[in-house]
C-alpha positions in Angstrom: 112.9 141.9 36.4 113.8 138.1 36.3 111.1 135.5 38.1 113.3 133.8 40.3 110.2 131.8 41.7 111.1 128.0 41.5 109.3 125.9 39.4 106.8 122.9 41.4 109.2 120.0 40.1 112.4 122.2 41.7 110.4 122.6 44.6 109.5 119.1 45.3 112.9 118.1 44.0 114.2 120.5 46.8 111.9 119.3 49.4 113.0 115.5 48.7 116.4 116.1 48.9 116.3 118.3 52.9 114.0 115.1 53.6 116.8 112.7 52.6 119.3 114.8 54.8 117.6 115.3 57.8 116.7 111.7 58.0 120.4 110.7 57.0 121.8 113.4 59.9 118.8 111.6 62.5 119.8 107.7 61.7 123.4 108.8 61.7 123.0 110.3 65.5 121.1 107.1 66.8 124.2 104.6 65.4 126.4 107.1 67.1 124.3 106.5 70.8 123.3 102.9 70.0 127.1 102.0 69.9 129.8 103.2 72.2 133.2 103.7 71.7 135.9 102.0 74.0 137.5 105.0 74.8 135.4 105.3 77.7 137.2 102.2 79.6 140.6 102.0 81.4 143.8 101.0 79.1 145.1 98.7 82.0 143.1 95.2 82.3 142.0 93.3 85.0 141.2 89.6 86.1 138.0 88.6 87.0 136.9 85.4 88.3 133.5 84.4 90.0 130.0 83.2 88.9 127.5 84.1 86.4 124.1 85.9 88.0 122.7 86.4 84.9 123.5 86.1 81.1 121.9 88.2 77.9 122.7 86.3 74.7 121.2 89.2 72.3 122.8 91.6 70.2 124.3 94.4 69.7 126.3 92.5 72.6 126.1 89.6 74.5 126.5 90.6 78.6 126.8 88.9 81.9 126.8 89.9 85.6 128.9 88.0 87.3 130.4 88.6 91.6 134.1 88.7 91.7 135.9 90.6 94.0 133.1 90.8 96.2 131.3 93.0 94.2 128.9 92.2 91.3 129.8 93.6 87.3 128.1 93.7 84.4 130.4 92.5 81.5 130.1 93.5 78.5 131.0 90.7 75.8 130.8 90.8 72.3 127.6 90.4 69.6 126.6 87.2 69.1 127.9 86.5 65.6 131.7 86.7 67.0 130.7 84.6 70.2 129.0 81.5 67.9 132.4 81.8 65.6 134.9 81.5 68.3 133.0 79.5 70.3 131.2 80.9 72.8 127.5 79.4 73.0 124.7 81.0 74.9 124.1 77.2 76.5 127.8 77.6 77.9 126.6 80.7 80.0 125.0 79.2 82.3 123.8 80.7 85.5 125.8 79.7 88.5 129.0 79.0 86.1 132.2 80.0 87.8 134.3 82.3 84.4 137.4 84.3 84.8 137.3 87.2 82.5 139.9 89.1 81.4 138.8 93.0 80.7 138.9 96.7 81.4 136.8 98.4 83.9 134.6 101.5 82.5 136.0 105.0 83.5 132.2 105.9 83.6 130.6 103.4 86.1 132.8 100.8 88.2 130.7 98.4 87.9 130.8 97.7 84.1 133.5 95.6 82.6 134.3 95.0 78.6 136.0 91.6 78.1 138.5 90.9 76.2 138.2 87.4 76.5 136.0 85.1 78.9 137.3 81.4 80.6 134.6 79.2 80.5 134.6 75.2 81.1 138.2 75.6 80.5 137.8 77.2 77.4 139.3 80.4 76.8 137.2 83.2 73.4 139.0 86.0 72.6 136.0 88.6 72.2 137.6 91.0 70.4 
């Protein structure tokens, strides 16, 4: 009868390799929930304009709440490297600073906005 018992390098060779997957399957699943897709978010956009309550300069994307509308929204922008390039500076998001922002509305909560582009000082960054 053949000895189909693996050998200790096959074995650890076999062992290394599940390791590898189940850690490649894992990291792939948090990327996946760390960043969202924009499918979630109306196709029609919408005009806001009102002051900044707060502002989050940090990756993986800048954000600001802002009142417009009479209600308050969290705005979603975009991560820092594309606001430095086109212009957007965390010292231009300033607290109290009226924006307009031009974006579309999250089918999930109301309340959350992801901008295309933001008006600030005049200035108009496409975020996207």
């Amino acid at each position: 009868m053949p000895d189909f018992s693996l050998s200790l390098l096959a074995r650890r060779l076999f062992f290394a390799i599940a390791a590898f997957v189940v850690i490649g399957i894992g990291l792939h699943e948090r990327q996946a929930e760390a960043h969202h897709g924009w499918s979630s978010y109306e196709s029609e956009a919408r005009t806001l304009v009102g002051p900044i309550k707060t502002a989050n300069y940090a990756n993986p994307h800048g954000s600001i709440e802002m009142t417009a509308e009479g209600r308050d929204y969290t705005v979603i922008l975009a991560p820092v490297a594309r606001m430095n390039s086109r212009g957007l500076s965390a010292g231009m998001l300033t607290i109290g600073k009226e924006v307009t922002v031009i974006g579309y509305v999250s089918r999930n909560d109301p309340a959350e906005v992801r901008a295309e582009n933001i008006t600030v000082d005049g200035k108009k960054v496409e975020l996207r």
